[in-house]
PAVEXLUM-880616 format. One record per residue (C-alpha): x, y, z. Coordinates in nm, 3 decimals. Each point is the difference from the previous one (the first is absolute). Layout:
! residues N
+---------+---------+---------+
|       x |       y |       z |
+---------+---------+---------+
|       X |       Y |       Z |
...
+---------+---------+---------+
//
This chain:
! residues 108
+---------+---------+---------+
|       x |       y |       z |
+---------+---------+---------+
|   0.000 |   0.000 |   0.000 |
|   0.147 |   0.364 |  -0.101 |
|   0.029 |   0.270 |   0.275 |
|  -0.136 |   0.300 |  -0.059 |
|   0.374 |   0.122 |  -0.071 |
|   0.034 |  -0.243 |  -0.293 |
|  -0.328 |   0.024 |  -0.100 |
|   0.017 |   0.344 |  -0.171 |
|   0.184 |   0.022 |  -0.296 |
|   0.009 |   0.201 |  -0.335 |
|   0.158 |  -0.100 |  -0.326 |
|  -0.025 |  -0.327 |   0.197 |
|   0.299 |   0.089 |   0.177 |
|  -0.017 |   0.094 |   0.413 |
|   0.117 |   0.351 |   0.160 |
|   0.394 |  -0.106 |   0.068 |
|  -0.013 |  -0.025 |  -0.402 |
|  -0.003 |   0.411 |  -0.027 |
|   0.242 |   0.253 |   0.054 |
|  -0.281 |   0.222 |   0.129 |
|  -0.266 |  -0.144 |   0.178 |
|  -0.172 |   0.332 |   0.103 |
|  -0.300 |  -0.144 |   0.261 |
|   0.104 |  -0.397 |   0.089 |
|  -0.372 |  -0.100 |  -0.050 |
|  -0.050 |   0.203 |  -0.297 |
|   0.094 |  -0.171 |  -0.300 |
|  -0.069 |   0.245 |  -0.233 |
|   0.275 |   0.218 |   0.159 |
|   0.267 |  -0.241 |  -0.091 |
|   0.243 |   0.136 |  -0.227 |
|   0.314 |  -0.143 |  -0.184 |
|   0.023 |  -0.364 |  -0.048 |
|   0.323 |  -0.198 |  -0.010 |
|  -0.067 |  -0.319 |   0.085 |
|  -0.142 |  -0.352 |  -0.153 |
|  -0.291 |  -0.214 |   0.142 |
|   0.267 |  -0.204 |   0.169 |
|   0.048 |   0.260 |   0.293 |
|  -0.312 |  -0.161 |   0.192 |
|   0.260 |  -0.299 |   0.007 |
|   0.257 |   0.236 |   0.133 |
|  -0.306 |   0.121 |   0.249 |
|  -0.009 |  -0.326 |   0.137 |
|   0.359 |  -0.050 |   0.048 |
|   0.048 |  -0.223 |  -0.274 |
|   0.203 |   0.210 |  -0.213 |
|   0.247 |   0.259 |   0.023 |
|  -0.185 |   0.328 |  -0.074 |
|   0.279 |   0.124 |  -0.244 |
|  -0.042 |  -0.286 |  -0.248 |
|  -0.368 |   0.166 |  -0.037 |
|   0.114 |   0.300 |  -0.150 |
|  -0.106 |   0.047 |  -0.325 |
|   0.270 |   0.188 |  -0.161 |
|  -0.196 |   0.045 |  -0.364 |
|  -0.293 |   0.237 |   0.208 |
|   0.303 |   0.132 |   0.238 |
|   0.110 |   0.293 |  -0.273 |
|  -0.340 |   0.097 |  -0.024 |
|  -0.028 |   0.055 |   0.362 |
|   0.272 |   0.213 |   0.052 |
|  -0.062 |   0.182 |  -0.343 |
|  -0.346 |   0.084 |   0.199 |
|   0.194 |   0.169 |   0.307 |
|   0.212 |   0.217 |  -0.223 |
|  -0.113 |   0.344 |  -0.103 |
|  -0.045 |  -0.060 |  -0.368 |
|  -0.202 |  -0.326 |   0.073 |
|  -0.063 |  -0.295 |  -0.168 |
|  -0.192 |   0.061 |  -0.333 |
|   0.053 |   0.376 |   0.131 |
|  -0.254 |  -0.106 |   0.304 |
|   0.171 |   0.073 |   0.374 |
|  -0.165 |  -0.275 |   0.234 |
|  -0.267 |   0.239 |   0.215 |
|   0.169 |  -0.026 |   0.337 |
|   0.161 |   0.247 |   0.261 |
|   0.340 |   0.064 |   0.010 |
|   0.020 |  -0.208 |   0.333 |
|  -0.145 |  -0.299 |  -0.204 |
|   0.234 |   0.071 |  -0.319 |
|   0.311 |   0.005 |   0.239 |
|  -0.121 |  -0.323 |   0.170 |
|  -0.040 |  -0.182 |  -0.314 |
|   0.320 |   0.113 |  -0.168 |
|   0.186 |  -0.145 |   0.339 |
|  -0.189 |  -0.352 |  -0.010 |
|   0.042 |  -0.030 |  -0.405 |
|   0.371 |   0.082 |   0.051 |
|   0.045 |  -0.288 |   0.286 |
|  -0.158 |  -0.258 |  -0.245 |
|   0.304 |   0.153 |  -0.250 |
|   0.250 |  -0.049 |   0.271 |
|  -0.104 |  -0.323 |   0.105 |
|   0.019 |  -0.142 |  -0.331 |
|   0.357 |   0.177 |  -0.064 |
|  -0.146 |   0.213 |  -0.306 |
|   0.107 |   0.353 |  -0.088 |
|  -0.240 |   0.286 |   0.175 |
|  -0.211 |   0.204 |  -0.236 |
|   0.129 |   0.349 |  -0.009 |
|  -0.384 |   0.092 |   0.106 |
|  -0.005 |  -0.243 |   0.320 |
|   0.401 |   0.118 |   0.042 |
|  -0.189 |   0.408 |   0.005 |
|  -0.309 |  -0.077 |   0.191 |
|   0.161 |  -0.249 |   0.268 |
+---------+---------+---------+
//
């Protein structure tokens, strides 16, 4: 049986998915995803959480938190958010030994 935690998902992926995750119970206020289906694995300590990462949607993520955008759109977020993200998108870099964006490298 799901808790109400897993339960809530949106582009069938949960919360810890997102960069920005605005209101926890508020799917619709998740922002930025960069990881596969296979993180509810992760979630349930059956996978290490960096092996989720799903580097092909990763570029568009942090194209979002830079001030050009991606497809010239700026994810709708505070600067607070936009600084959180950029630090959690440039650990998934660092764990995985890849060069740092020059926008995460700014922002974080």
């Amino acid at each position: 049986m799901a808790t109400r935690e897993t339960a809530k998902a949106r582009e069938g992926l949960p919360r810890q998915a997102f960069a920005i995750t605005g209101d926890p119970a508020d799917p619709e206020s998740w922002k930025l995803p960069h990881h596969k289906r296979s993180i509810y694995r992760a979630l349930k300590g059956n996978l290490d959480i960096e092996k989720t990462v799903d580097w092909e949607r990763m570029s568009a993520a942090v194209d979002a938190l830079s001030p050009r955008g991606y497809r010239g759109r700026r994810v709708a977020a505070s600067p607070e958010e936009i600084l959180e993200a950029a630090r959690h998108l440039a650990d998934h870099y660092r764990e995985a030994n890849k060069p740092l964006p020059d926008t995460l490298a700014a922002l974080g």
